[in-house]
DRENDRENDREN-913128 format. One record per residue (C-alpha): residue number from 0; residue in one letter; z, x, y. Coordinates in pm, 1 decimal, padded with zeros to 6 digits. Layout:
N
REC   num   residuo          z          x          y
REC   NUM         A          Z          X          Y
...
***
This chain:
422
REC   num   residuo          z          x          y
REC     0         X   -01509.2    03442.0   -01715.5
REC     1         X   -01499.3    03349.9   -02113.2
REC     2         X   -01169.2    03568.5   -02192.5
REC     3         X   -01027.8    03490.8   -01864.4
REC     4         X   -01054.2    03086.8   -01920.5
REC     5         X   -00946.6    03126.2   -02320.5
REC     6         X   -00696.4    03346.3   -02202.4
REC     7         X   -00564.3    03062.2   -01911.2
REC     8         X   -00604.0    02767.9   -02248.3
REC     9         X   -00399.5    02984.6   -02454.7
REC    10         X   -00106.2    03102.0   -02192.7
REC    11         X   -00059.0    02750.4   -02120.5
REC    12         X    00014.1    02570.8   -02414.4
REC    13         X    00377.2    02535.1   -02409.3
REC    14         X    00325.5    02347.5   -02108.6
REC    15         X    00092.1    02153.6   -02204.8
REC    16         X    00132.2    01817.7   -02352.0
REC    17         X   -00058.8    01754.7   -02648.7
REC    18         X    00018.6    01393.0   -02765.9
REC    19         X   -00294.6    01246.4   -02839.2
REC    20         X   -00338.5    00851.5   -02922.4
REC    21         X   -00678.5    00827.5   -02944.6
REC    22         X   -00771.2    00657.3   -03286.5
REC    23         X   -00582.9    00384.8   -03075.3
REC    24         X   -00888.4    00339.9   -02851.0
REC    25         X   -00984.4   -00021.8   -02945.9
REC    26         X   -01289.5   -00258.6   -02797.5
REC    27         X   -01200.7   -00373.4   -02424.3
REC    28         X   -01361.4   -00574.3   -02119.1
REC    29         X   -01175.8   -00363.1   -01886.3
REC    30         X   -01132.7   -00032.5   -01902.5
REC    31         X   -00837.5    00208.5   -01696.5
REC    32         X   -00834.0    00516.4   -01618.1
REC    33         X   -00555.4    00743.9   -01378.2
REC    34         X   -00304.3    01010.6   -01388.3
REC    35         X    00104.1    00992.9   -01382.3
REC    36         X    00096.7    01122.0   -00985.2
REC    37         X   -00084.2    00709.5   -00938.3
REC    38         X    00193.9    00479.4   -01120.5
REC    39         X    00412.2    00561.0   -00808.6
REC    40         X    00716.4    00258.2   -00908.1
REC    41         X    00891.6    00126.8   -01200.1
REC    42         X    00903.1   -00224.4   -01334.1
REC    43         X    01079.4   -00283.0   -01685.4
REC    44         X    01191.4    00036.7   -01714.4
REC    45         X    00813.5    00139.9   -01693.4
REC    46         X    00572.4    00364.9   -01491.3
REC    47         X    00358.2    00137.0   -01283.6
REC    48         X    00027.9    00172.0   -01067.1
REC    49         X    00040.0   -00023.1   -00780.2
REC    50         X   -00344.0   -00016.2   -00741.4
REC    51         X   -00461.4   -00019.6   -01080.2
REC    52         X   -00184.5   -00180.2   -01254.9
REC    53         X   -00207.1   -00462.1   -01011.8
REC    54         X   -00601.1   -00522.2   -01100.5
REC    55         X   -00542.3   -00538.6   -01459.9
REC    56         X   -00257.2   -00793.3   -01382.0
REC    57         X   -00514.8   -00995.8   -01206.8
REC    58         X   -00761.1   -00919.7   -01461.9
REC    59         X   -00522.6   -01035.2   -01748.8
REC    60         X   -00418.4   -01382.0   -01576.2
REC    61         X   -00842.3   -01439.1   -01590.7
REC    62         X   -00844.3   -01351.8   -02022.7
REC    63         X   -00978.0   -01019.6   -01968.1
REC    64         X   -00889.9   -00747.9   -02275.4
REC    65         X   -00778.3   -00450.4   -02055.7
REC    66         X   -00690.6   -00110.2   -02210.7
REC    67         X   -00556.7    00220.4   -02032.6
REC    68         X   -00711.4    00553.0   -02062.5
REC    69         X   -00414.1    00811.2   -01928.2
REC    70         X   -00591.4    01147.1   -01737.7
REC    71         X   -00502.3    01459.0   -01901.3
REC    72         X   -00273.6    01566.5   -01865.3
REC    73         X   -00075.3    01276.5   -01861.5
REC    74         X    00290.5    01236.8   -01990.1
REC    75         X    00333.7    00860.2   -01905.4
REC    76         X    00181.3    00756.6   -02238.4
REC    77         X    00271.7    00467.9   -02448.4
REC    78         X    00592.2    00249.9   -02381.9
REC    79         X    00665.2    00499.0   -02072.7
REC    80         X    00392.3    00310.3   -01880.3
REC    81         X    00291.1   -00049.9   -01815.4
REC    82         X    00004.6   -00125.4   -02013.5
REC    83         X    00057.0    00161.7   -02273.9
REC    84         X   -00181.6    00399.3   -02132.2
REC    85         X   -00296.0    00612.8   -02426.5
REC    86         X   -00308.1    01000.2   -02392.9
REC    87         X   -00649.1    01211.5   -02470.5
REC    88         X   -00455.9    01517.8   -02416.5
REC    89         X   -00522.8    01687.8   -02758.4
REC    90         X   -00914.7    01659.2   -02755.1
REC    91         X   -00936.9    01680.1   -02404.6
REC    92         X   -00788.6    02064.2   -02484.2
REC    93         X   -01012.8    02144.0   -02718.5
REC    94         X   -01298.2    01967.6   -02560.5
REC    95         X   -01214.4    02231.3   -02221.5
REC    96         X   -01184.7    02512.9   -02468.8
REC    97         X   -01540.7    02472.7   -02644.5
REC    98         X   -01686.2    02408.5   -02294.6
REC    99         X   -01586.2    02782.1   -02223.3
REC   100         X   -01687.6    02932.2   -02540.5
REC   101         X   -02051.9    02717.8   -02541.4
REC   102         X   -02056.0    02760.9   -02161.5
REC   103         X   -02399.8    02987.5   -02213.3
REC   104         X   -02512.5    02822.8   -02501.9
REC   105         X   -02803.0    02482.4   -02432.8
REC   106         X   -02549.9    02252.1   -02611.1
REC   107         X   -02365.5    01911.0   -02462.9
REC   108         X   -02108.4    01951.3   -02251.1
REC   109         X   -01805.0    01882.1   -02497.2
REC   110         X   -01630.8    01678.8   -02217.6
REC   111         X   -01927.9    01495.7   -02184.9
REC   112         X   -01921.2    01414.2   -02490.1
REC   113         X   -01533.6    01333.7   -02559.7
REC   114         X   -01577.7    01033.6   -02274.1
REC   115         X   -01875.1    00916.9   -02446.8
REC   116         X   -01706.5    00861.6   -02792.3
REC   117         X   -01417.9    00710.6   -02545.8
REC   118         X   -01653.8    00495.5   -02393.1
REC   119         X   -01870.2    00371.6   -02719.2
REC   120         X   -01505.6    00304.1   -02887.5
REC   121         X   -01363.8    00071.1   -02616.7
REC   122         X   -01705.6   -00081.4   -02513.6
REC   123         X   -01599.3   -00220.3   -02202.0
REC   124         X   -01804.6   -00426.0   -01946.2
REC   125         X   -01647.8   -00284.3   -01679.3
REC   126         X   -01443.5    00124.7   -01635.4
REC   127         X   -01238.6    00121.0   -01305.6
REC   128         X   -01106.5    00483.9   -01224.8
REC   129         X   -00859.0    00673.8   -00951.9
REC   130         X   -00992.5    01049.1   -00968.2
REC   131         X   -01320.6    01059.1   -01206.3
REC   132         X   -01430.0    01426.8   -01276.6
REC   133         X   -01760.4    01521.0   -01342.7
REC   134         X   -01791.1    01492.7   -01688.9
REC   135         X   -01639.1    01142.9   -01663.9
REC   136         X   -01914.2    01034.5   -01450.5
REC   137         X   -02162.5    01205.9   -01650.7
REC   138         X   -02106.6    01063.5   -01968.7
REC   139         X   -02035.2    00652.8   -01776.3
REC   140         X   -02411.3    00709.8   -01631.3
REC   141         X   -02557.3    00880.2   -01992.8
REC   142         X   -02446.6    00542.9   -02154.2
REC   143         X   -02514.6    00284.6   -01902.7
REC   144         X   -02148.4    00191.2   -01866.0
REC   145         X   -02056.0    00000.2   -01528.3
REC   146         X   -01782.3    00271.9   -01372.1
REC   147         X   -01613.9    00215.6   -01034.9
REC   148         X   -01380.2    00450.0   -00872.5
REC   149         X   -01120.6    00285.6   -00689.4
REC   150         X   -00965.6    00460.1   -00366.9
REC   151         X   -00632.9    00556.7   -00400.6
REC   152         X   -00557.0    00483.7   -00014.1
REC   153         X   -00644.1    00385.5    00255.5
REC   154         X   -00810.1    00496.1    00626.0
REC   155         X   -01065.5    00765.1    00481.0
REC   156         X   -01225.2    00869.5    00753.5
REC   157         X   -01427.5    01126.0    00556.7
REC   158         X   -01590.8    01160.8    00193.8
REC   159         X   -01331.3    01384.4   -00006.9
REC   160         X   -01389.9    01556.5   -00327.9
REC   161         X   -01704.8    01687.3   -00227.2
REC   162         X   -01894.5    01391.2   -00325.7
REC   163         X   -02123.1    01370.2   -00054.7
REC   164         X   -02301.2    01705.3   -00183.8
REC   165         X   -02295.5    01606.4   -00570.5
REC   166         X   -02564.0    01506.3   -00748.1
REC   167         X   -02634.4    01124.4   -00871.5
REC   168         X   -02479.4    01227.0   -01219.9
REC   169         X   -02141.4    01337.9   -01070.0
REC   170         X   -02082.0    01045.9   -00893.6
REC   171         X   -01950.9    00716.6   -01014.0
REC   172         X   -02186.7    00403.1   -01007.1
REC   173         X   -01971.7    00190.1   -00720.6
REC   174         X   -01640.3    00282.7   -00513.8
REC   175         X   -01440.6    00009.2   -00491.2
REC   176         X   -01274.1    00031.5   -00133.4
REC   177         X   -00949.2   -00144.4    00037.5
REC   178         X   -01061.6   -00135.1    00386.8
REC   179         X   -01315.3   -00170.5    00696.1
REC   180         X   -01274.9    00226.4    00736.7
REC   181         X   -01280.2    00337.7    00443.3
REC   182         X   -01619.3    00088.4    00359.7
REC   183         X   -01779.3    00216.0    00636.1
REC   184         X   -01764.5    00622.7    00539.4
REC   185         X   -01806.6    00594.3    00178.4
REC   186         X   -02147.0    00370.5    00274.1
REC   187         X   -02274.8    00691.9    00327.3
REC   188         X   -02337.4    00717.3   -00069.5
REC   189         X   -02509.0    00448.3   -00051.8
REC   190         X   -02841.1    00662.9   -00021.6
REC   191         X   -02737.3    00841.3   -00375.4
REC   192         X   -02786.3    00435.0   -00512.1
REC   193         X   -02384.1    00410.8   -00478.6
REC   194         X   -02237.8    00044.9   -00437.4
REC   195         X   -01947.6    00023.9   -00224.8
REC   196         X   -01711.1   -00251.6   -00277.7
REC   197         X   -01414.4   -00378.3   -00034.4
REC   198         X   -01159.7   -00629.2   -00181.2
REC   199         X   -00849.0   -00720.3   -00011.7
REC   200         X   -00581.2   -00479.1   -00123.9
REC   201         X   -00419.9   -00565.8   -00455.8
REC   202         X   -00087.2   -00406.5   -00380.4
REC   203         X   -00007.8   -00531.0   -00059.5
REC   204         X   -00182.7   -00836.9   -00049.5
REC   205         X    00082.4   -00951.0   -00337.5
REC   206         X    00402.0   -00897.9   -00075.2
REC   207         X    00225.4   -01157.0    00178.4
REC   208         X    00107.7   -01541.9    00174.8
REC   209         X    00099.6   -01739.8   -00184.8
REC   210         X    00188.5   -01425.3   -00385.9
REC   211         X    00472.0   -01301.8   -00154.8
REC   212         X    00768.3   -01510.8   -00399.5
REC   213         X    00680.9   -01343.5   -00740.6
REC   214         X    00795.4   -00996.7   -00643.6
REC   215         X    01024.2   -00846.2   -00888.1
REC   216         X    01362.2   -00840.6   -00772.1
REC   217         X    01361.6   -00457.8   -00895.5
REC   218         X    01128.3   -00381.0   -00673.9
REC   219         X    01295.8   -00516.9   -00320.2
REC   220         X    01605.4   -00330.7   -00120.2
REC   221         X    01943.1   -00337.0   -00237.9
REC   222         X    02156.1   -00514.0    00055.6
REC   223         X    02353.6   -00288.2    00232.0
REC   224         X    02715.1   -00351.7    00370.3
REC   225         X    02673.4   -00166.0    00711.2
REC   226         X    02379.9   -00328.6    00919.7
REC   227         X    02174.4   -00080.1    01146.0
REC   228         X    01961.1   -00148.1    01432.0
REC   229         X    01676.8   -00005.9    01300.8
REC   230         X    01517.1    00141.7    00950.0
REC   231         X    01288.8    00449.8    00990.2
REC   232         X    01094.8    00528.0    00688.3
REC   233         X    01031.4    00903.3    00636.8
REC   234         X    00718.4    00989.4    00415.0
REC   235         X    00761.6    01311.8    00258.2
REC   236         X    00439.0    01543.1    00126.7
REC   237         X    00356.6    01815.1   -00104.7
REC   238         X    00224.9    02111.3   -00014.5
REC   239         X    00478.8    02219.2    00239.6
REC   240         X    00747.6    02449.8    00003.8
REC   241         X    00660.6    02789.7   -00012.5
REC   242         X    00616.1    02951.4   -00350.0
REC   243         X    00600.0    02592.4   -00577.5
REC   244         X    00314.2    02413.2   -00448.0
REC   245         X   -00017.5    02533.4   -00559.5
REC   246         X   -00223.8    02359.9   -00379.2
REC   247         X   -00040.9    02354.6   -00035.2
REC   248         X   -00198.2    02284.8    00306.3
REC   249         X    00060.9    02454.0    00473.6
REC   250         X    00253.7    02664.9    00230.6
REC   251         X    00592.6    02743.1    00392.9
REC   252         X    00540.4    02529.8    00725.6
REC   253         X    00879.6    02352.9    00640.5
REC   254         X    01153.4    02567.5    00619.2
REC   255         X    01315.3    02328.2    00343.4
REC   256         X    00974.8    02236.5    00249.2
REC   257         X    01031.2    01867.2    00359.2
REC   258         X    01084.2    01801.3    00704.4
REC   259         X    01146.6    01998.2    01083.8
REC   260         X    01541.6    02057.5    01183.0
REC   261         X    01498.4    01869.9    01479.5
REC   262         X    01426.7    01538.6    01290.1
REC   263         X    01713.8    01619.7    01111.0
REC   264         X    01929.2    01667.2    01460.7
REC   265         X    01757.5    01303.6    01538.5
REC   266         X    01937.5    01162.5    01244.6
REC   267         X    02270.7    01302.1    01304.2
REC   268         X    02195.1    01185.7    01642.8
REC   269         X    02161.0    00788.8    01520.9
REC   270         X    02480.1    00775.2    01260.4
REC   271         X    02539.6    00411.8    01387.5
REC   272         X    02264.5    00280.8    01457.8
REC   273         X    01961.0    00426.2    01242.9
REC   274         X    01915.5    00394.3    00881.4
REC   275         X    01708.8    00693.4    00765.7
REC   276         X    01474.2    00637.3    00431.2
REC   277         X    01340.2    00968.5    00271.3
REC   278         X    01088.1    00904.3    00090.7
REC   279         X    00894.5    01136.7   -00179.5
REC   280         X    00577.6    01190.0   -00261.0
REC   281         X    00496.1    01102.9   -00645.7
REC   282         X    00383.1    01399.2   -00720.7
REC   283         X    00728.1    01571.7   -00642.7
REC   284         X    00941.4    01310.0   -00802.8
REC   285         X    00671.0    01272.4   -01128.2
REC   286         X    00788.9    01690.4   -01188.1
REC   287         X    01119.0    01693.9   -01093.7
REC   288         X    01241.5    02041.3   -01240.3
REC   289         X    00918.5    02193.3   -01061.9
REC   290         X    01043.8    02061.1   -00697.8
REC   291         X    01462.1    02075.2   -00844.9
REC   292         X    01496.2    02254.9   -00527.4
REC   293         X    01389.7    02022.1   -00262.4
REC   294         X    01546.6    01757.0   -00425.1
REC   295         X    01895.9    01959.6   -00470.1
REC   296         X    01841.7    01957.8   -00065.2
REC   297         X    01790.7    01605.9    00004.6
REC   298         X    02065.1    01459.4   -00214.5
REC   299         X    02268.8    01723.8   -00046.9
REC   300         X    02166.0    01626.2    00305.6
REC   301         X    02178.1    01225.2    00254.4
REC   302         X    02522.5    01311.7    00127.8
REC   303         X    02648.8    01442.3    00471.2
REC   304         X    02457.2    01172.9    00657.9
REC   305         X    02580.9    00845.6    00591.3
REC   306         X    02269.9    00665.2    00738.8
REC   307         X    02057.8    00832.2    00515.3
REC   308         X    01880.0    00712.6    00145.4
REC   309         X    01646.3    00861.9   -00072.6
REC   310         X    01702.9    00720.9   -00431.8
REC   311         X    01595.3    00363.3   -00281.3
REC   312         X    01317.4    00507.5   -00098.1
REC   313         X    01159.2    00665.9   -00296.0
REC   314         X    01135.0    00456.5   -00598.4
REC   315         X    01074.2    00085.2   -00511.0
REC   316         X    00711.4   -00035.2   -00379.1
REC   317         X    00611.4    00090.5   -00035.3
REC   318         X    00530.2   -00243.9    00127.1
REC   319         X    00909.1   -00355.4    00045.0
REC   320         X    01032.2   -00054.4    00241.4
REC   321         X    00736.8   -00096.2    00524.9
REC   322         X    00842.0   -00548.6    00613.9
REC   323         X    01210.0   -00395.6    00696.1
REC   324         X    01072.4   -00062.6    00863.0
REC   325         X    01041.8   -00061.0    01286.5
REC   326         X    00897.2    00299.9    01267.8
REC   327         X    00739.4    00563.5    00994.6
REC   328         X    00743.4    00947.7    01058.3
REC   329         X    00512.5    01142.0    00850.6
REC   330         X    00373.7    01546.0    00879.5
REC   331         X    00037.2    01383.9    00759.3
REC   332         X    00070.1    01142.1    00483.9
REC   333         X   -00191.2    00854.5    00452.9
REC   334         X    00069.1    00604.0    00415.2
REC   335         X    00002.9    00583.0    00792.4
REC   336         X   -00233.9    00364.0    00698.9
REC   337         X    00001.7    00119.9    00524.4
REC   338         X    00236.2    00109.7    00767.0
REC   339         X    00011.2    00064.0    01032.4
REC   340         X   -00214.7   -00277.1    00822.6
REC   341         X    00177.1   -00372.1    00807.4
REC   342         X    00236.3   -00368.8    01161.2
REC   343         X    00470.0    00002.6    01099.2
REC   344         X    00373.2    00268.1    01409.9
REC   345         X    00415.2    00617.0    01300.5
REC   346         X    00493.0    00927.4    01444.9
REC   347         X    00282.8    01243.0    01288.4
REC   348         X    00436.8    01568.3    01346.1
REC   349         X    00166.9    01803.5    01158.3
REC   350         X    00075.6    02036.6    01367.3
REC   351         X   -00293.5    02078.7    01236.1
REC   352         X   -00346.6    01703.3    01384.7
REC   353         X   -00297.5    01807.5    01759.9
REC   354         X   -00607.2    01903.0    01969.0
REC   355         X   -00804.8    02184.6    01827.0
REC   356         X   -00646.2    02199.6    01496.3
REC   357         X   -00853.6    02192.4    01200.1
REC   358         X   -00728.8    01811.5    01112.7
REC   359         X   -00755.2    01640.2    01485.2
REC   360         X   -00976.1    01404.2    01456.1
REC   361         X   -00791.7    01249.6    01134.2
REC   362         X   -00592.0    00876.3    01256.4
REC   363         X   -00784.0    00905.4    01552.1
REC   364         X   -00841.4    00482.7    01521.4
REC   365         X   -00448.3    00454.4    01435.8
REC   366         X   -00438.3    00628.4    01778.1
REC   367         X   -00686.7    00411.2    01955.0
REC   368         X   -00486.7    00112.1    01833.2
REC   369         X   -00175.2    00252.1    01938.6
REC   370         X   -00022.4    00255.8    01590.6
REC   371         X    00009.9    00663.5    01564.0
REC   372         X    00148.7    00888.0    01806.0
REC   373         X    00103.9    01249.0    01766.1
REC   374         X    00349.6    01471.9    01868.5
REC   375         X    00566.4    01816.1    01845.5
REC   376         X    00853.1    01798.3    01683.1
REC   377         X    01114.0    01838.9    01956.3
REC   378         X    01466.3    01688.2    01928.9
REC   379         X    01361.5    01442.4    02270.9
REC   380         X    01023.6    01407.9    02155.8
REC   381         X    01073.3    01273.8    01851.4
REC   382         X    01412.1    01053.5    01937.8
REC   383         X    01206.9    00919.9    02272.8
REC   384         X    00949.1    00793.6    02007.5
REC   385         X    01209.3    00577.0    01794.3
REC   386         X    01387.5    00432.9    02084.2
REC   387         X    00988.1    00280.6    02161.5
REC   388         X    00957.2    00210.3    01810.0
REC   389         X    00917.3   -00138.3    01737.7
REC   390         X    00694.6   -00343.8    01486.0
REC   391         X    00382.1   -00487.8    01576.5
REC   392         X    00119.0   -00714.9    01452.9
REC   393         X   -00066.8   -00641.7    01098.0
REC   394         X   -00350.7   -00407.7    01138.0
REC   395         X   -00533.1   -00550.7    00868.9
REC   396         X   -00582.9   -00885.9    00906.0
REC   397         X   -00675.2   -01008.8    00516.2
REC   398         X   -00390.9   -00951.7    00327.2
REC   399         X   -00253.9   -01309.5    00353.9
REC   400         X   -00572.7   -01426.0    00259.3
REC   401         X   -00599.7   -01670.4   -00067.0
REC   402         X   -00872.4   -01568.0   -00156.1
REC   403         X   -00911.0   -01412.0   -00535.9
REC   404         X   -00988.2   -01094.4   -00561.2
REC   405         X   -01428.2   -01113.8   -00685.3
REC   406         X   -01381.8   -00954.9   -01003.2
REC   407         X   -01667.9   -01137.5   -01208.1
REC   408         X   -01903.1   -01042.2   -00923.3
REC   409         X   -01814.0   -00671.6   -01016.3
REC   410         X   -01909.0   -00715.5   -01380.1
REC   411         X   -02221.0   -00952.7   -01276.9
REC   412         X   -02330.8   -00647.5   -01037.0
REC   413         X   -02290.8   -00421.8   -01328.8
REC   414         X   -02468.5   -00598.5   -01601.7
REC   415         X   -02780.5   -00686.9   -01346.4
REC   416         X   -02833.7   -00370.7   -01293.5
REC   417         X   -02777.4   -00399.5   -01000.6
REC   418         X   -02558.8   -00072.8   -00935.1
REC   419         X   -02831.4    00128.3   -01010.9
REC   420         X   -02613.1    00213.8   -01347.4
REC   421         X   -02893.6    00516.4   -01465.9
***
């Protein structure tokens, strides 16, 4: 195990980057923390997190001092990124390499102990996260820091990550979640002293009501000369292209690792009146020359279908593409969940979702509420579906809501005590 994890360190270094910013680490009230794959848009020429990006915007306009912590490996460091996240990369290597060579020895865990130094640095009141390891937690709870993890979607029907068989240590103090469902399975870690915390959704809760008329004009669709009947968004995943992903759910599925032929004979099928919107993943379009393949395919494809985008798609905010939308089609993507709190049905064509496959029971209230069908993915099937496909009324009914998000309570839950911090 030793040789075999120095050897991994070592073999990997090239690829690895190694910038490292923090003697920048200065005293904050609010403390960041995420990964390139979560600043899914631009604005300014920037990488931006809808979800946390749009907190510390809120948290700024109060007078908080906010400061970003980029996850290793992280290349969206400095001016690349709104907010300046700053990049831990270098210790964070070192701190993984003296874990395995100490790994038998009754000393700290150097990780631990790397987010500790971050955290006595910055001093914040407050650390809000989107994917906490172990160590992270660890080290918040060691200290008495106030750490929430916030969840990166929406409609979790079921604890991921393992977290309902971690210990207390390994799991942050409060999750701070963006809707009913999502509030009602993580309450399950409540008996581990865990506070869960819904707030209205700070992403799409700023393309509705009071907020709706400060959207960057970056971030809303292009007008296009030919007018269509209907948009259909297309979410694409990972995990579906043999040979590149390595993590896949269903490694080689796809034959162009993206979508079925028959949607594609569905498109062809609607020149004049549908206009198609691929949309990718960010964790394809953050590594472009790993996925250079599927996106060689897709600019190839849009470029013999007329009624057919990508570029657009893919890199303005989700809720812009979702008001114009009358139907989403998806293999599995949460962002059935978006569509449907924005009034978007969708049409899942993952085969693991149909009765008696291992995912069946997952939208099964998007189903109940009529706002996901699931289905094979035959040529009528699927073009019988968009002909239906109309929008319908918001699923979730408090994004219009004026209400401010209740940040101060957060903090004032945190320095009471009262999320069982220890």
């Amino acid at each position: 195990m030793f040789f075999s994890d120095i050897n991994w360190y070592f073999a990997r270094l090239k690829e690895f980057n190694l910038d490292d910013g923090y003697a920048n680490i200065g005293s904050c009230d609010i403390l960041f923390y995420c990964h390139d794959a979560n600043r899914g848009v631009n604005l300014n020429g920037q990488a931006y997190s809808p979800l946390i990006d749009s907190l510390k915007d809120r948290f700024d306009a109060q007078g908080y001092v906010c400061q970003t912590i980029a996850q290793p490996w992280s290349v969206l460091i400095g001016d690349l990124a709104y907010g300046r996240p700053i990049a831990i990369n270098r210790r964070y290597f070192f701190a993984k390499m003296l874990k395995s060579v100490f790994l038998f020895m009754r000393i700290k865990d150097p990780v631990v102990r790397l987010f500790e130094s971050i955290f006595v640095k910055s001093n914040p009141k407050l650390i809000i996260t989107i994917g906490c390891g172990d160590e992270f937690c660890e080290a918040a709870r060691n200290l008495g820091f106030l750490h929430m993890e916030l969840l990166h979607g929406i409609g979790y029907t079921s604890i991921p990550w393992k977290w309902d068989e971690k210990p207390k240590k390994n799991l942050p103090q409060g999750v701070i979640s963006l809707d009913p469902v999502s509030t009602k399975t993580f309450s399950d870690l409540s008996k581990h002293g865990v506070l869960i915390k819904e707030i209205q959704h700070p992403f799409l809760s700023r393309f509705q009501g009071n907020m709706s008329h400060d959207i960057p004009a970056e971030w809303l669709p292009v007008a296009r000369e030919k007018k269509y009947k209907k948009e259909v968004l297309v979410s694409l995943q990972w995990g579906y292209l043999a040979g590149v992903d390595e993590f896949p759910f269903f490694k080689g599925l796809l034959s162009n690792g993206l979508f079925y032929e028959e949607l594609a004979e569905v498109v062809k099928k609607t020149a004049d009146t549908v206009l198609w919107r691929f949309r990718f993943h960010p964790v394809q379009y953050r590594q472009y020359g790993k996925y250079r393949g599927i996106f060689e395919f897709i600019e190839n494809f849009t470029s013999e279908n007329d009624n057919c985008e990508w570029k657009e798609a893919t890199y303005i905010p989700l809720p812009s593409l979702l008001l114009r939308c009358s139907g989403h089609i998806t293999m599995s993507s949460m962002t059935s969940y978006e569509a449907a709190y924005l009034g978007v049905p969708t049409l899942a064509l993952d085969p693991s979702l149909e009765v008696g496959g291992i995912y069946e029971d997952v939208f099964h209230d998007l189903v109940q509420n009529g706002y996901l069908t699931k289905s094979r993915p035959s040529v009528a099937a699927i073009y019988n579906w968009l002909c239906k496909a109309e929008r319908k009324e918001f699923l979730l009914k408090n994004l219009s809501c004026n209400e401010e998000l209740d940040l101060e309570r957060l903090i004032e839950l945190g320095l009471s005590g009262s999320l069982g911090v220890n």
